[in-house]
N, CA, C and O atoms as a Maestro MAE file, in Angstrom:
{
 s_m_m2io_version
 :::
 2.0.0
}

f_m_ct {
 s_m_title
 :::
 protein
 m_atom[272] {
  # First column is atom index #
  i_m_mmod_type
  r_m_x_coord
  r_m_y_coord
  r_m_z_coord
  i_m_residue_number
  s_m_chain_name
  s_m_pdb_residue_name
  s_m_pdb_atom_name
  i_m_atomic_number
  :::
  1 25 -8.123 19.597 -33.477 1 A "UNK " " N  " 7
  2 3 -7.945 19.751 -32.055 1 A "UNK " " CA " 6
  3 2 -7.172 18.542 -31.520 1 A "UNK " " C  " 6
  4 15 -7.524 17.389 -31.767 1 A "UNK " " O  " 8
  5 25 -6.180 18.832 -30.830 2 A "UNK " " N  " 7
  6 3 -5.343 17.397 -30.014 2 A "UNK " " CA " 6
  7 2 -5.732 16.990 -28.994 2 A "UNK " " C  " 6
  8 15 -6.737 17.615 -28.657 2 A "UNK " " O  " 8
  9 25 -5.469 16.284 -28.340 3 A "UNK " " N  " 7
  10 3 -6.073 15.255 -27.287 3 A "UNK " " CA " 6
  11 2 -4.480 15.768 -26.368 3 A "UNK " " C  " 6
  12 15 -3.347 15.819 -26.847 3 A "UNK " " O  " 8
  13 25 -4.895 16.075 -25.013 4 A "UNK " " N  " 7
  14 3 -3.827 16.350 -24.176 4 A "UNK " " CA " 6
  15 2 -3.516 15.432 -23.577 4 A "UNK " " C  " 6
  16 15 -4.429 14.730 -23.143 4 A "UNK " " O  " 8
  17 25 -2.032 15.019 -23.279 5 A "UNK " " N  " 7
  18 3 -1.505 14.045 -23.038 5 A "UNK " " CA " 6
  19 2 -1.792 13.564 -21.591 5 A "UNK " " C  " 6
  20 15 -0.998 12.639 -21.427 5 A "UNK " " O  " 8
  21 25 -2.420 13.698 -20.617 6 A "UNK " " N  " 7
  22 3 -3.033 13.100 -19.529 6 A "UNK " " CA " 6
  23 2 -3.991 12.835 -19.872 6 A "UNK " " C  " 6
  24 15 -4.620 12.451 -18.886 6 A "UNK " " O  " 8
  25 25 -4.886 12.758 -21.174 7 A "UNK " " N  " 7
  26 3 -5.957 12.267 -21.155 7 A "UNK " " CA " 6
  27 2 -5.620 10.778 -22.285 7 A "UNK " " C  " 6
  28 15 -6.288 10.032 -23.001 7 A "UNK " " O  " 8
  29 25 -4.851 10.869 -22.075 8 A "UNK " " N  " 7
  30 3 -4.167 9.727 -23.500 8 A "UNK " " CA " 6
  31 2 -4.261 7.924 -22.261 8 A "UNK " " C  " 6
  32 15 -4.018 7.749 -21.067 8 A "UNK " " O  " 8
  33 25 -4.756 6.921 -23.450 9 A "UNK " " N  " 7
  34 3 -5.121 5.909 -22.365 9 A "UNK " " CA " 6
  35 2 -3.615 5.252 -21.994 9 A "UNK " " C  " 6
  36 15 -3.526 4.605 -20.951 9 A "UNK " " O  " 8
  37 25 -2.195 5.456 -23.024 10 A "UNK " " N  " 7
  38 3 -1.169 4.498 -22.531 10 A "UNK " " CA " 6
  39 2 -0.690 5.035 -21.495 10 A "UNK " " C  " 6
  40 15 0.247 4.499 -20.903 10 A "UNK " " O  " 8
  41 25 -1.283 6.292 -21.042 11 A "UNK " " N  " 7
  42 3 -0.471 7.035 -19.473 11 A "UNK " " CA " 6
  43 2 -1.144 6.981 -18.211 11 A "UNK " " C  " 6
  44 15 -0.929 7.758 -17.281 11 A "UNK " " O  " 8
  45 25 -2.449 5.480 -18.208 12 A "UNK " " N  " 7
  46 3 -2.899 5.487 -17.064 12 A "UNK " " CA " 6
  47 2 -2.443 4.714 -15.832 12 A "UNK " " C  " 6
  48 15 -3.203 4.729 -14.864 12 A "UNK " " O  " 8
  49 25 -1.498 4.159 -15.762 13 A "UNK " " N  " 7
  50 3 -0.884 4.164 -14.529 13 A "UNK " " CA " 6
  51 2 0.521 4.073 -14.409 13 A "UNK " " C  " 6
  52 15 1.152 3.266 -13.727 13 A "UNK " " O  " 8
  53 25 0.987 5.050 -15.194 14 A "UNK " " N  " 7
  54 3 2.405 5.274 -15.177 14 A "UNK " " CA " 6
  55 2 2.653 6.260 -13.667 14 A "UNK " " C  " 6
  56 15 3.749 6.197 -13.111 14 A "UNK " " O  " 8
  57 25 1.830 6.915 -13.245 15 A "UNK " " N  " 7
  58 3 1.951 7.302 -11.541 15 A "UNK " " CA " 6
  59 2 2.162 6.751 -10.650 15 A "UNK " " C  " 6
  60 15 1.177 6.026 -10.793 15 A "UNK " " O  " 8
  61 25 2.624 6.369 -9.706 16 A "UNK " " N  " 7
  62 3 2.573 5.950 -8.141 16 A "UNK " " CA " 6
  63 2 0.964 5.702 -7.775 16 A "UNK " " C  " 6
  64 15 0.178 6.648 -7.709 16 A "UNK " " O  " 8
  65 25 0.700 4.785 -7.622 17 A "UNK " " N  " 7
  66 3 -0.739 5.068 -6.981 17 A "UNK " " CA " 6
  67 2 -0.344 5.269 -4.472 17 A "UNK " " C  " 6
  68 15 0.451 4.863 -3.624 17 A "UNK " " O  " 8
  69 25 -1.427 6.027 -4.569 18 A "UNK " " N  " 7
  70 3 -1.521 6.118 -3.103 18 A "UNK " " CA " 6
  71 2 -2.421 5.515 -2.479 18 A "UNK " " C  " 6
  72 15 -2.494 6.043 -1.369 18 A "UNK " " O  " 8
  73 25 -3.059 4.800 -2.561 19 A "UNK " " N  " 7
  74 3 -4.417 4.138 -2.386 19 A "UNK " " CA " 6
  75 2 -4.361 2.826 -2.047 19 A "UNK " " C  " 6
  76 15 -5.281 2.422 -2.759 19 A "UNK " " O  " 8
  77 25 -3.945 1.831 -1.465 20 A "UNK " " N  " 7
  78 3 -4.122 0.485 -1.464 20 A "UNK " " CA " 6
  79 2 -5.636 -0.287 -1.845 20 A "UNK " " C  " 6
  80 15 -6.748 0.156 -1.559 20 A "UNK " " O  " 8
  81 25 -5.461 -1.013 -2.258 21 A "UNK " " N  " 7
  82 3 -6.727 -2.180 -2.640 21 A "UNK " " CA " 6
  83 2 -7.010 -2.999 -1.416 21 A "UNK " " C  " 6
  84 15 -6.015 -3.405 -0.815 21 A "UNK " " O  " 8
  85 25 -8.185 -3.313 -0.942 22 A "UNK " " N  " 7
  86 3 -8.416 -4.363 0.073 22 A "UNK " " CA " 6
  87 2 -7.873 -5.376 0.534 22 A "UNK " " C  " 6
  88 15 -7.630 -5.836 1.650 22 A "UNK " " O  " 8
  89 25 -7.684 -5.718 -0.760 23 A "UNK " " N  " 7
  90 3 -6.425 -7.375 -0.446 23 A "UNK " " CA " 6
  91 2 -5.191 -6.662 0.235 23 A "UNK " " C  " 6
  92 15 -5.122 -6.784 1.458 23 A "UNK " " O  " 8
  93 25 -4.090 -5.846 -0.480 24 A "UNK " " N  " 7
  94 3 -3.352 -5.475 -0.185 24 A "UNK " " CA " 6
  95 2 -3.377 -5.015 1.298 24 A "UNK " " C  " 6
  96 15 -2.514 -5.422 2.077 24 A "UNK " " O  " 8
  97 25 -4.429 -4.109 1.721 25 A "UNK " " N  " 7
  98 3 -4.593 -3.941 3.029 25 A "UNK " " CA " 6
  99 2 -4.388 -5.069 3.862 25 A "UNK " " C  " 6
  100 15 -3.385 -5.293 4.540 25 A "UNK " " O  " 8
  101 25 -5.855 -6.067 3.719 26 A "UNK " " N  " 7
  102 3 -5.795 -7.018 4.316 26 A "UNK " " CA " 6
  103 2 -4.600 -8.143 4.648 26 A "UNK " " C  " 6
  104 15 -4.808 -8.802 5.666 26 A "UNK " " O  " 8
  105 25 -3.489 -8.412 3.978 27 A "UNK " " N  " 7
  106 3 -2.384 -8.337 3.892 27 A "UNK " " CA " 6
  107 2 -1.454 -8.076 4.723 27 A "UNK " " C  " 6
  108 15 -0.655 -8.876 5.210 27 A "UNK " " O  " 8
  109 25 -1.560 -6.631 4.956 28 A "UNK " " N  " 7
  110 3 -0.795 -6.082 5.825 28 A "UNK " " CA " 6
  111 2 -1.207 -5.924 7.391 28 A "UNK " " C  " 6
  112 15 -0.443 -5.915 8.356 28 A "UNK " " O  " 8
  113 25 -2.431 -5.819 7.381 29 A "UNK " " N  " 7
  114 3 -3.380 -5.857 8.979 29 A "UNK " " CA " 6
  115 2 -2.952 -7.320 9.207 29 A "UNK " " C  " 6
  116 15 -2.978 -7.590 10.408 29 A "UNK " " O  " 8
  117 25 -2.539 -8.422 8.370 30 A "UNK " " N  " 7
  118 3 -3.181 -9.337 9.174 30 A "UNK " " CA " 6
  119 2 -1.254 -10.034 9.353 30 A "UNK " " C  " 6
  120 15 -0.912 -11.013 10.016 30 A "UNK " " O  " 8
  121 25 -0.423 -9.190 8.588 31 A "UNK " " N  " 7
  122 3 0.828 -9.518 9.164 31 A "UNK " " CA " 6
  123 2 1.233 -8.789 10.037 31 A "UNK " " C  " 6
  124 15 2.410 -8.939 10.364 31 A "UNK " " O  " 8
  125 25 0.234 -7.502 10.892 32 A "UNK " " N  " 7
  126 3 0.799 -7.070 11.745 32 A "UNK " " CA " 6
  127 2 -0.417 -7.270 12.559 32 A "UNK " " C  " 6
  128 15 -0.895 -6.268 13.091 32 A "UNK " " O  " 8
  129 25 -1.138 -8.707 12.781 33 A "UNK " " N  " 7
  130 3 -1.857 -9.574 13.403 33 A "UNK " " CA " 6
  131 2 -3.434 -8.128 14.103 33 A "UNK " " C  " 6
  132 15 -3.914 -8.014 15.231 33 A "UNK " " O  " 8
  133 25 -3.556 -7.816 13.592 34 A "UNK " " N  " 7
  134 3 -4.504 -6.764 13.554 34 A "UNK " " CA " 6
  135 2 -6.409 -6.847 12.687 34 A "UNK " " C  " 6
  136 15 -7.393 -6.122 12.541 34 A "UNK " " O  " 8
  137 25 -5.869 -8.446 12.296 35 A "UNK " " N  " 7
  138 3 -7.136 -8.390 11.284 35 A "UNK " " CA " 6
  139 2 -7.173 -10.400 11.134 35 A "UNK " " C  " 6
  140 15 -6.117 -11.032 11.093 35 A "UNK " " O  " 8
  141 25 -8.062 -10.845 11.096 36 A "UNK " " N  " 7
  142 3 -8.461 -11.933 10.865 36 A "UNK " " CA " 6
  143 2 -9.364 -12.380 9.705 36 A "UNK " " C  " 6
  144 15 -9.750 -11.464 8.979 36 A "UNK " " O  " 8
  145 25 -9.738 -13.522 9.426 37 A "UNK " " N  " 7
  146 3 -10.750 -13.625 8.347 37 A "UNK " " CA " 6
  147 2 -12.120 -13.710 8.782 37 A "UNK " " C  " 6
  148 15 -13.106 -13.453 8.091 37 A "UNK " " O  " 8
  149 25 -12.096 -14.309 10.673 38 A "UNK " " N  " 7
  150 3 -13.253 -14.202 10.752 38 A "UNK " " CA " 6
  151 2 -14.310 -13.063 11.460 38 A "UNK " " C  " 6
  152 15 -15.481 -13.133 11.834 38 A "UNK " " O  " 8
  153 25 -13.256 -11.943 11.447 39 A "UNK " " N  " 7
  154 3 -13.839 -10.352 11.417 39 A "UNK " " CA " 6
  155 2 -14.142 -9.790 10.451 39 A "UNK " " C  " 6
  156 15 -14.467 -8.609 10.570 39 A "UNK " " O  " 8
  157 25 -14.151 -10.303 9.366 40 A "UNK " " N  " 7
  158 3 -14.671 -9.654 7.922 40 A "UNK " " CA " 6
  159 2 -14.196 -8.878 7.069 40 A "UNK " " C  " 6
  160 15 -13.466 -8.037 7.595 40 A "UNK " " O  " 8
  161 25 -14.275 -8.793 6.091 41 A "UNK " " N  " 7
  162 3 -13.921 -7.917 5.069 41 A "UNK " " CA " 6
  163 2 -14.510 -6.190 4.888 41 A "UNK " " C  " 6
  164 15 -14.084 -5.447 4.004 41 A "UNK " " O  " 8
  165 25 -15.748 -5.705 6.112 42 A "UNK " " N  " 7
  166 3 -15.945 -4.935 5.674 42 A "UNK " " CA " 6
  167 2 -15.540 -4.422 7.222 42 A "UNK " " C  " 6
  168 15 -15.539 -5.287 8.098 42 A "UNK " " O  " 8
  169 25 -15.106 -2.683 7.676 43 A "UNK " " N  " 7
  170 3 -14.876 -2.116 8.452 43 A "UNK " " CA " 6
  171 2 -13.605 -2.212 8.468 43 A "UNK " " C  " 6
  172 15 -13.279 -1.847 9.597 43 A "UNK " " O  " 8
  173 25 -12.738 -2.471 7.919 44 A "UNK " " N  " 7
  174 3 -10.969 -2.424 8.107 44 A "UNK " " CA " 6
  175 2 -10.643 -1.158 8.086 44 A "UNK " " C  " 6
  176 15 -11.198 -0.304 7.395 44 A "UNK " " O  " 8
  177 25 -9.607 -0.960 8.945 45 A "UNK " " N  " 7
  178 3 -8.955 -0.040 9.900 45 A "UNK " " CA " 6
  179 2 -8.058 0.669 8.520 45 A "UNK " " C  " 6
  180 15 -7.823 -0.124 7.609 45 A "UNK " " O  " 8
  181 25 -7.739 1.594 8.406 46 A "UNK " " N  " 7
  182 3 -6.648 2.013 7.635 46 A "UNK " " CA " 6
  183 2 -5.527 2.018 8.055 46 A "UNK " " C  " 6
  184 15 -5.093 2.077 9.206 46 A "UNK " " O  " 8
  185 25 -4.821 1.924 6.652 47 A "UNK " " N  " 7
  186 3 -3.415 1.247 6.838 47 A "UNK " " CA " 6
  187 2 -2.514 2.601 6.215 47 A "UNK " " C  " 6
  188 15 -2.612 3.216 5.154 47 A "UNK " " O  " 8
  189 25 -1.588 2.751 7.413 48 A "UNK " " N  " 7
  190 3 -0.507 3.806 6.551 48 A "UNK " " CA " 6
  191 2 0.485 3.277 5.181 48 A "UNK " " C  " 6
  192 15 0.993 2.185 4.926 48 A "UNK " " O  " 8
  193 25 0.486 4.283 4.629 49 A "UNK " " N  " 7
  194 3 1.212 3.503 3.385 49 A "UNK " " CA " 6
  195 2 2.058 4.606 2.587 49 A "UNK " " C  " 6
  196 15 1.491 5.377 1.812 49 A "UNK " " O  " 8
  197 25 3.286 4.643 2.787 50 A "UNK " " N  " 7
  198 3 4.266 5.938 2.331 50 A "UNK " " CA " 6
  199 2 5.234 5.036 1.416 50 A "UNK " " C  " 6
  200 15 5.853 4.001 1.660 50 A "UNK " " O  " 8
  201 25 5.081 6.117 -0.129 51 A "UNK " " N  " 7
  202 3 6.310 5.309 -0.873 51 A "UNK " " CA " 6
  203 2 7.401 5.980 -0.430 51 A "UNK " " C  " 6
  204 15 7.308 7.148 -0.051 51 A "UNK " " O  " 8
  205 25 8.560 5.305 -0.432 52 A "UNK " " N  " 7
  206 3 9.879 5.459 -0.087 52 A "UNK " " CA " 6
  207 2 11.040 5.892 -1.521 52 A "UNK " " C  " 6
  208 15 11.397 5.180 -2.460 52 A "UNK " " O  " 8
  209 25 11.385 7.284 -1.200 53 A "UNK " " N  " 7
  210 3 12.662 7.603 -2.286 53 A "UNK " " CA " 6
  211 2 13.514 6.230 -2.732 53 A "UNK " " C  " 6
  212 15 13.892 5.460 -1.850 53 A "UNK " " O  " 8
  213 25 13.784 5.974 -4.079 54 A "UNK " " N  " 7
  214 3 14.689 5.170 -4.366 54 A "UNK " " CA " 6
  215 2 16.139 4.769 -3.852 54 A "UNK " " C  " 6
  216 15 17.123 5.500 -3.956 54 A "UNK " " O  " 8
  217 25 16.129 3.509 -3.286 55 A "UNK " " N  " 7
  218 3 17.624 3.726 -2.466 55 A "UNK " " CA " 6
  219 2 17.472 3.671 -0.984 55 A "UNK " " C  " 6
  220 15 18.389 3.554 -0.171 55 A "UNK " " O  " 8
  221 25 16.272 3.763 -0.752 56 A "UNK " " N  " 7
  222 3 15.969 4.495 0.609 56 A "UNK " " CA " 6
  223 2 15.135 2.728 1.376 56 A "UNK " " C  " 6
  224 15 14.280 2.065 0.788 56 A "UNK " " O  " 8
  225 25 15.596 2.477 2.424 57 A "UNK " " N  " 7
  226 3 14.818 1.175 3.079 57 A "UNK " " CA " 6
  227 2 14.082 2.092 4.460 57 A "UNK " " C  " 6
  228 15 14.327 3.145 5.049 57 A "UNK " " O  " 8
  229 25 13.307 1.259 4.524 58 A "UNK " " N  " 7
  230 3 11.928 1.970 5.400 58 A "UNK " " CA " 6
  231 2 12.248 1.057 6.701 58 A "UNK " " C  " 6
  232 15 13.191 0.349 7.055 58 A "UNK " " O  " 8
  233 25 11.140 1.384 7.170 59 A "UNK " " N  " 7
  234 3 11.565 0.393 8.834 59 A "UNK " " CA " 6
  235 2 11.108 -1.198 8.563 59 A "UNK " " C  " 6
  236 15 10.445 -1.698 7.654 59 A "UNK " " O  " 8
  237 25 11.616 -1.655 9.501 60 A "UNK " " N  " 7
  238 3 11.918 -3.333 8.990 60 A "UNK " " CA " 6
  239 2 10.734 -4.139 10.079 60 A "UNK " " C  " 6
  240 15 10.690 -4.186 11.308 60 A "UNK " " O  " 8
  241 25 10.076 -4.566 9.301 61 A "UNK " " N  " 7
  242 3 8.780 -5.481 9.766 61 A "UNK " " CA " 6
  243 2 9.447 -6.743 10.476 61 A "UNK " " C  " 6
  244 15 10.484 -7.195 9.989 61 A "UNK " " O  " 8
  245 25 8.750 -7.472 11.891 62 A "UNK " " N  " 7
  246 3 8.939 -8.692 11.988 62 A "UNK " " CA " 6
  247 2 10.415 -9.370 12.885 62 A "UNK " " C  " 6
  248 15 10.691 -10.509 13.264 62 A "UNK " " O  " 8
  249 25 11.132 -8.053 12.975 63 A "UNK " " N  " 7
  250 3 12.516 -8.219 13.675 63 A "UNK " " CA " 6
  251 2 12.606 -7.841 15.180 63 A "UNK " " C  " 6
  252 15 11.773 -6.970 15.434 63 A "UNK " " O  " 8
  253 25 13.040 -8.058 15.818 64 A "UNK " " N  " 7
  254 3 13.138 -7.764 17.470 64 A "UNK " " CA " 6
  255 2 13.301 -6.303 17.672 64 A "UNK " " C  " 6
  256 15 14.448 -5.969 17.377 64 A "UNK " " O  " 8
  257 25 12.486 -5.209 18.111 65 A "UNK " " N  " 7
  258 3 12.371 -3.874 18.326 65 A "UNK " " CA " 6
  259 2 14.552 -4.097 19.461 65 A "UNK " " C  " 6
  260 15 14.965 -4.679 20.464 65 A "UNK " " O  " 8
  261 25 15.110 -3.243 18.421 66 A "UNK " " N  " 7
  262 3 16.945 -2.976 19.087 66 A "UNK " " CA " 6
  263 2 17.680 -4.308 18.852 66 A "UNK " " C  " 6
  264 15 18.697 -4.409 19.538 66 A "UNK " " O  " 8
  265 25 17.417 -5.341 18.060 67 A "UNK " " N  " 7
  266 3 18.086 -6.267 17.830 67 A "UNK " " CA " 6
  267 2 19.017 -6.057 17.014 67 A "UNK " " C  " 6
  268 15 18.569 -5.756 15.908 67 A "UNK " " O  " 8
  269 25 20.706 -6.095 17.093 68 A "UNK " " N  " 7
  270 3 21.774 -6.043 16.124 68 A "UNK " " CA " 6
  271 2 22.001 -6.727 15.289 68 A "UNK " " C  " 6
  272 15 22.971 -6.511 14.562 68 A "UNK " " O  " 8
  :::
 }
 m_bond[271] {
  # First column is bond index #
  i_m_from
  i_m_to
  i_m_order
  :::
  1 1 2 1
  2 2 3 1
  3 3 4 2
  4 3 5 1
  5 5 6 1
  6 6 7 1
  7 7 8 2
  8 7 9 1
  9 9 10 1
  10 10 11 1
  11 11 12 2
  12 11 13 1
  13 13 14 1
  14 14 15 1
  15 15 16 2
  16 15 17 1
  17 17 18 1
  18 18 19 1
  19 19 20 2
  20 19 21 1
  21 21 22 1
  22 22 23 1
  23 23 24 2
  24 23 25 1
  25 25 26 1
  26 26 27 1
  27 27 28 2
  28 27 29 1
  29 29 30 1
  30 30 31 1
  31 31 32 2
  32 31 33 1
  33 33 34 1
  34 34 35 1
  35 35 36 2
  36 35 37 1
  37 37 38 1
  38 38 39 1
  39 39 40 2
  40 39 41 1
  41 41 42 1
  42 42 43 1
  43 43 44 2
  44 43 45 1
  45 45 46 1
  46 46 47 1
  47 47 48 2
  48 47 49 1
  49 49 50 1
  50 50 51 1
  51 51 52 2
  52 51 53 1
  53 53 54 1
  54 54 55 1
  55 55 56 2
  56 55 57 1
  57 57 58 1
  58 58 59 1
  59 59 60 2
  60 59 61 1
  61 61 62 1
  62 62 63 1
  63 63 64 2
  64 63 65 1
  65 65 66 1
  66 66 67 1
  67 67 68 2
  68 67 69 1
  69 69 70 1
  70 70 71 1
  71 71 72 2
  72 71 73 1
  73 73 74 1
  74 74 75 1
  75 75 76 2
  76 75 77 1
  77 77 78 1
  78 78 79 1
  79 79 80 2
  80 79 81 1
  81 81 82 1
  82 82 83 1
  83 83 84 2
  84 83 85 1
  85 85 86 1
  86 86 87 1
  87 87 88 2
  88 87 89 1
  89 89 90 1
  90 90 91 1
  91 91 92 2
  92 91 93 1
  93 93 94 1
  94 94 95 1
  95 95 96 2
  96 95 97 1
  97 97 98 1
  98 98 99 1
  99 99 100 2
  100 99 101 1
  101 101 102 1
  102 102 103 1
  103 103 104 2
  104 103 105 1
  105 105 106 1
  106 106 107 1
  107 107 108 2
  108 107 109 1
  109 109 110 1
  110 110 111 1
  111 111 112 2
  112 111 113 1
  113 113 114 1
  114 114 115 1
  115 115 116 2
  116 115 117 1
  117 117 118 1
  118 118 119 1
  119 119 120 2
  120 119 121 1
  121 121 122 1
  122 122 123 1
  123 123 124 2
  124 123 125 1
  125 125 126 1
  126 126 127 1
  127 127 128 2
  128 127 129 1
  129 129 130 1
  130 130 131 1
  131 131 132 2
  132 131 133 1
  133 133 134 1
  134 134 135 1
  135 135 136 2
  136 135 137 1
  137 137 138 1
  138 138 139 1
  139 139 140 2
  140 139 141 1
  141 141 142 1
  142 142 143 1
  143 143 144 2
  144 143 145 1
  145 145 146 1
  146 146 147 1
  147 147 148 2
  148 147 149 1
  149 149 150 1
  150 150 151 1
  151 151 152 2
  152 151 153 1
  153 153 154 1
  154 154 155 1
  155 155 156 2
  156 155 157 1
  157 157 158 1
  158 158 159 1
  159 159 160 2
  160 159 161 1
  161 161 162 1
  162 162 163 1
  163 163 164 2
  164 163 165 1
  165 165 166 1
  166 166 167 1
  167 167 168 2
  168 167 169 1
  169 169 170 1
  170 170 171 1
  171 171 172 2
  172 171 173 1
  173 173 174 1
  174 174 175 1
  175 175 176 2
  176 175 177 1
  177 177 178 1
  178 178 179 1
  179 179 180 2
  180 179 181 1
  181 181 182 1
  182 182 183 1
  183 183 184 2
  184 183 185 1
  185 185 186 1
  186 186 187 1
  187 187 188 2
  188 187 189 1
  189 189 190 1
  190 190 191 1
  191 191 192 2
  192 191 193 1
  193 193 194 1
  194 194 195 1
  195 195 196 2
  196 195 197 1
  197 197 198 1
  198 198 199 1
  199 199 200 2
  200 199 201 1
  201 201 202 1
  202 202 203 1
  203 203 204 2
  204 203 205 1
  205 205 206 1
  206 206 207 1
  207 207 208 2
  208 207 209 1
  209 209 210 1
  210 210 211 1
  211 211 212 2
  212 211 213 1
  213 213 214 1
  214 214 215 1
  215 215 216 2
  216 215 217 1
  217 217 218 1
  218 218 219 1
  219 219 220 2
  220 219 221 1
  221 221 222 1
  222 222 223 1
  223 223 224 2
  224 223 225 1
  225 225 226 1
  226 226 227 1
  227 227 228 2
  228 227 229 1
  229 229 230 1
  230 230 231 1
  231 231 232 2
  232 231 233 1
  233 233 234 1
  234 234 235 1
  235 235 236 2
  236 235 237 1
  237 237 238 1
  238 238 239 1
  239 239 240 2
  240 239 241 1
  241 241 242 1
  242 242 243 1
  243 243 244 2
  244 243 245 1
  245 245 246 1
  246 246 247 1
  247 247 248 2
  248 247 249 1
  249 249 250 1
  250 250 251 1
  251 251 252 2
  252 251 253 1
  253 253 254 1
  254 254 255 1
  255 255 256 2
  256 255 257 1
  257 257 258 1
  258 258 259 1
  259 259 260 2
  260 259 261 1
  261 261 262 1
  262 262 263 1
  263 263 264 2
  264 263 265 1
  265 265 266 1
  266 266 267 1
  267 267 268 2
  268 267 269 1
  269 269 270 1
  270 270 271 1
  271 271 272 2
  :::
 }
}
């Protein structure tokens, strides 16, 4: 009997994951000043998180909303 190839261990994270990790969150809440250290680590807000087609730039963090 063979072992089907999604169950094989060298193909476990050859996917995209969709999921962020806490840090990573935290990270991002707290560069879009939404999160501090001394509000805690537990109750964080969810964070949108869309991978982007190759080639493709997403909207730009940190720059003046219509600045040329």
């Amino acid at each position: 009997m063979s072992l089907d190839k999604s169950l094989k261990k060298g193909l476990g994270l050859t996917r995209a994951r969709n999921v962020l990790t806490r840090p990573e969150r935290l990270a991002i809440l707290q560069e879009d000043d939404r999160w501090s250290p001394e509000k805690g680590v537990y109750n964080v807000p969810k964070t949108k998180f869309r991978r982007l087609a190759p080639g493709v730039s997403g909207p730009r963090r940190g720059g003046k909303a219509g600045a040329k």
